[in-house]
Each structure stands twice: as C-alpha cells, then as structure tokens.
Short mmCIF file of the C-alpha atoms (twelve columns), coordinates in Angstrom:
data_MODEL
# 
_entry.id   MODEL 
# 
loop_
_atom_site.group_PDB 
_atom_site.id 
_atom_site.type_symbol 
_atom_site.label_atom_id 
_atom_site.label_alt_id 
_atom_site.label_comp_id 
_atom_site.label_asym_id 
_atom_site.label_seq_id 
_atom_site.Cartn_x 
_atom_site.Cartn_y 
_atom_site.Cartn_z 
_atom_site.pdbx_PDB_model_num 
ATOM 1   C CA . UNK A 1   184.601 179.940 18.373 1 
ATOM 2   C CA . UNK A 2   180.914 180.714 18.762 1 
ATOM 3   C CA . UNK A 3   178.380 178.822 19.395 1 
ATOM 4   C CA . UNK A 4   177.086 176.284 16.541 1 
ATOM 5   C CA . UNK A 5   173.440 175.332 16.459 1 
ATOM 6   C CA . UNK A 6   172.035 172.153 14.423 1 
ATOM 7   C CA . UNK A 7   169.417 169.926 14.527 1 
ATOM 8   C CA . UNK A 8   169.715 166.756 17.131 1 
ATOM 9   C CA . UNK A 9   168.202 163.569 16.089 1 
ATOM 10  C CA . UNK A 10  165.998 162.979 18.913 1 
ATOM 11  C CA . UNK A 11  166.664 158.600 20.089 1 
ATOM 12  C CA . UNK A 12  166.736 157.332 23.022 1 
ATOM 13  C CA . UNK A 13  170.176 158.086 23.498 1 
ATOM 14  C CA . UNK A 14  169.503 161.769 23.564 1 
ATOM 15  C CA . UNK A 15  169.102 162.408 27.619 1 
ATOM 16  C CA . UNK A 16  172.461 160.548 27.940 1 
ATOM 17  C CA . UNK A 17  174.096 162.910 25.047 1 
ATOM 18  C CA . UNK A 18  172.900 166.163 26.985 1 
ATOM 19  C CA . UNK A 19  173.544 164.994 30.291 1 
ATOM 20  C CA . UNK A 20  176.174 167.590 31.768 1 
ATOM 21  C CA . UNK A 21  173.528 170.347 30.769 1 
ATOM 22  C CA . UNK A 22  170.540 168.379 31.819 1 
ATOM 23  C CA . UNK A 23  172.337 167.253 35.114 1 
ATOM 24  C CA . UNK A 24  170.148 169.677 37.451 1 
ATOM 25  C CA . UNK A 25  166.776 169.241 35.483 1 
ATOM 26  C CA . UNK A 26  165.694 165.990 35.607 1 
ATOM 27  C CA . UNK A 27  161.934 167.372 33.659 1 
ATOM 28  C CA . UNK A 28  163.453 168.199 30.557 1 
ATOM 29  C CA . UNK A 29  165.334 165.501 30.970 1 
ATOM 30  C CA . UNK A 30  162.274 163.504 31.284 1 
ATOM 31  C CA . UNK A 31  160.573 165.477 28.170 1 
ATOM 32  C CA . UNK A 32  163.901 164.378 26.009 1 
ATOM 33  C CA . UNK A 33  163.352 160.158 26.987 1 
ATOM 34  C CA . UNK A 34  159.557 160.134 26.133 1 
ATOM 35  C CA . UNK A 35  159.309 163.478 23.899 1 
ATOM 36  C CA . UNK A 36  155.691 164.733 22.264 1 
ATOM 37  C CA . UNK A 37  155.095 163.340 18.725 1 
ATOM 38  C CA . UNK A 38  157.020 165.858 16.024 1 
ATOM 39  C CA . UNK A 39  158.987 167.757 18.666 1 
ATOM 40  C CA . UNK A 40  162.821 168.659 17.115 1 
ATOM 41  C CA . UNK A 41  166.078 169.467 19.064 1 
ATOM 42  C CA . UNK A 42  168.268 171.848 18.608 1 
ATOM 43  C CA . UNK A 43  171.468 171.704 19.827 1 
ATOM 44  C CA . UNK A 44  173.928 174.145 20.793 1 
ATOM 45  C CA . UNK A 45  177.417 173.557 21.117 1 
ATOM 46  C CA . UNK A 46  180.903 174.967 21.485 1 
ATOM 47  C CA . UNK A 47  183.882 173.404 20.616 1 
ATOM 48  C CA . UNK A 48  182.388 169.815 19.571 1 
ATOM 49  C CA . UNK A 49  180.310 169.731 22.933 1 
ATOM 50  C CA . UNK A 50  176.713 170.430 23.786 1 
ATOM 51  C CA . UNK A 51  176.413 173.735 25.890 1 
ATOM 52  C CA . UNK A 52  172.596 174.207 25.349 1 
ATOM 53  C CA . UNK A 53  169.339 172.745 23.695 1 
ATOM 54  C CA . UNK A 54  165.985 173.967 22.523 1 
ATOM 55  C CA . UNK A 55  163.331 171.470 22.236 1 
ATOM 56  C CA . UNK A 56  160.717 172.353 20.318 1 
ATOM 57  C CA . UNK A 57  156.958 171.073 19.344 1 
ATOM 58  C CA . UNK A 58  154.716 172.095 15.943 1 
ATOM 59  C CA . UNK A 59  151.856 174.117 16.386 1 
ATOM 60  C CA . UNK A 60  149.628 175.395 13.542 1 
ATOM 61  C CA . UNK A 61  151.403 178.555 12.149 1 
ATOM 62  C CA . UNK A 62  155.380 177.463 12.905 1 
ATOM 63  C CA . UNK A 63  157.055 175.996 16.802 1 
ATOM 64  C CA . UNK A 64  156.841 176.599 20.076 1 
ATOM 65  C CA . UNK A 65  159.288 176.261 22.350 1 
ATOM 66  C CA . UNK A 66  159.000 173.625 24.995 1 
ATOM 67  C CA . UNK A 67  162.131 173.522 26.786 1 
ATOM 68  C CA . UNK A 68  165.232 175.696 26.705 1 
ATOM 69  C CA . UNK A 69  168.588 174.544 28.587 1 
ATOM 70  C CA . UNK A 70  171.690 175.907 29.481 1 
ATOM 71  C CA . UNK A 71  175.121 173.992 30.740 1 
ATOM 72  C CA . UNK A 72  175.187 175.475 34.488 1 
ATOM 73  C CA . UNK A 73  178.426 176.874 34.020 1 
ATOM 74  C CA . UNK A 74  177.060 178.754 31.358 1 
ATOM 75  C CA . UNK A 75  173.979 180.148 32.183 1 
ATOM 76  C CA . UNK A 76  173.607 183.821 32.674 1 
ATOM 77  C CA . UNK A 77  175.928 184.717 29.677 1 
ATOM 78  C CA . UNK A 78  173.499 184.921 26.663 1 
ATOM 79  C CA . UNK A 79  173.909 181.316 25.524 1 
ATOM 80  C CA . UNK A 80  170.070 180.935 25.860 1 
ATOM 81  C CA . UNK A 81  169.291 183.936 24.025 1 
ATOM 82  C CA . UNK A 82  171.758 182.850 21.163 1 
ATOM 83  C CA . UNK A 83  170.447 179.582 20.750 1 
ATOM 84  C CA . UNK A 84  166.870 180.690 20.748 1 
ATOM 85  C CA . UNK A 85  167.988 183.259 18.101 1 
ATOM 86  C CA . UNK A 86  169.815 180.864 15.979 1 
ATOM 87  C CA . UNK A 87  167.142 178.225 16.275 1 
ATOM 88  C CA . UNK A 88  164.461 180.953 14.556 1 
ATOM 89  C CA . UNK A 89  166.355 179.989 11.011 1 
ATOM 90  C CA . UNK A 90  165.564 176.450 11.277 1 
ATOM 91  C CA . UNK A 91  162.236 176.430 12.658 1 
ATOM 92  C CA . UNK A 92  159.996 178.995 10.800 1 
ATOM 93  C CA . UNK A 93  157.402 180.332 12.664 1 
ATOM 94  C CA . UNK A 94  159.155 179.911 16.382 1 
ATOM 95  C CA . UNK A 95  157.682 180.899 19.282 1 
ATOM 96  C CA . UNK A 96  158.183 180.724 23.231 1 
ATOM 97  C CA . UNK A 97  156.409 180.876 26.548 1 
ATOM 98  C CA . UNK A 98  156.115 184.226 28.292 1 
ATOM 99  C CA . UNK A 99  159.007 182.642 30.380 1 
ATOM 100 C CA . UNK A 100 161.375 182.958 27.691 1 
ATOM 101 C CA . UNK A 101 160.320 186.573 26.959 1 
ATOM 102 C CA . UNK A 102 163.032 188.454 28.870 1 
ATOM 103 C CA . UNK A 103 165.581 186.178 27.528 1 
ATOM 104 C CA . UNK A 104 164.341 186.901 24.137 1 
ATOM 105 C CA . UNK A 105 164.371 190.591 24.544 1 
ATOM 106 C CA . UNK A 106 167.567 190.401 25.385 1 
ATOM 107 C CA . UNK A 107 168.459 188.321 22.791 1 
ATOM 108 C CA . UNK A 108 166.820 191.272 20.579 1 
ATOM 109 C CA . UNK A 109 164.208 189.176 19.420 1 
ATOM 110 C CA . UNK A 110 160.467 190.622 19.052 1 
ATOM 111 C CA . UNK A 111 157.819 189.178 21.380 1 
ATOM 112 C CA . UNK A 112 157.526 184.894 20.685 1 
# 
C-alpha cells in the first residue's frame, strides 16, 4: 500500500495524533500546539497510521514548507521525499528551505 497524503485539520489535538513521529522532536512538536496563522498539515500515512507530516505556511506566490517529519523507523527510505512530492498537488505554489533541497532532488523535484 503506498503512502496516502491528505490534509490534517490542524486542533489542539494534533501533537497528540502525530506523536510516535514527533516523539524525538519536541520543536515541531511545539510548532503543531501553537502553529502560525494559515499554516496547513499534511499528513502522510500508511496503512490508517501517520508515518510523516508536512506543515506548511502561505507566502505570497503559493507555501513554504515549515516543518517536514518522518516516523524514526522510517526515515532514510524516501518517505520525506514522497510526501513533499505528493503535498505539491494540494498546495500550489510549494516551496522548501535549502534544507529540504537534497531530499527534494531526490525526490526528483526541481529546486523549492
């Protein structure tokens, strides 16, 4: 089954729903309790659980990414990359931090 990505209605229940792939970072963690005015989640999940989310905030011509994270015992296999792919179609105009861009590239996407 691959992995599904759809939008999360960010509440304040939201930390607690992504906790296994939030359990080593507590910031985006943080970001997800209080997040920025307009910011949208996107979740990614396998098999009816969360594996990943992309949290992203508007900017004038689209999104930028703001956080990107990836269940531990998944990281490293392309999940990130995926999601970031898949989360393109649902939020025109998406870009990233120069963190991101290796993942991207690998992900075949152009530069964010």
């Amino acid at each position: 089954m691959p992995l599904i990505a759809r939008e999360h209605a960010l509440n304040d229940r939201s930390a607690d729903h992504f906790a296994r792939v939030l359990r080593d970072l507590p910031e985006i963690a943080a970001q997800l309790a209080a997040p920025p005015a307009g910011a949208r989640l996107i979740e990614g999940h396998f098999n009816g659980s969360p594996l990943a989310l992309l949290l992203a905030v508007p900017k004038a011509d689209g999104w930028e990414v703001l956080a990107l994270a990836v269940h531990p015992a998944s990281r490293g296999r392309g999940v990130g990359g995926t999601l970031l792919k898949l989360a393109m179609s649902q939020l025109p105009g998406l870009s990233w931090p120069a963190s991101l861009d290796n993942l991207a590239t690998k992900a075949g996407l152009a530069g964010g």
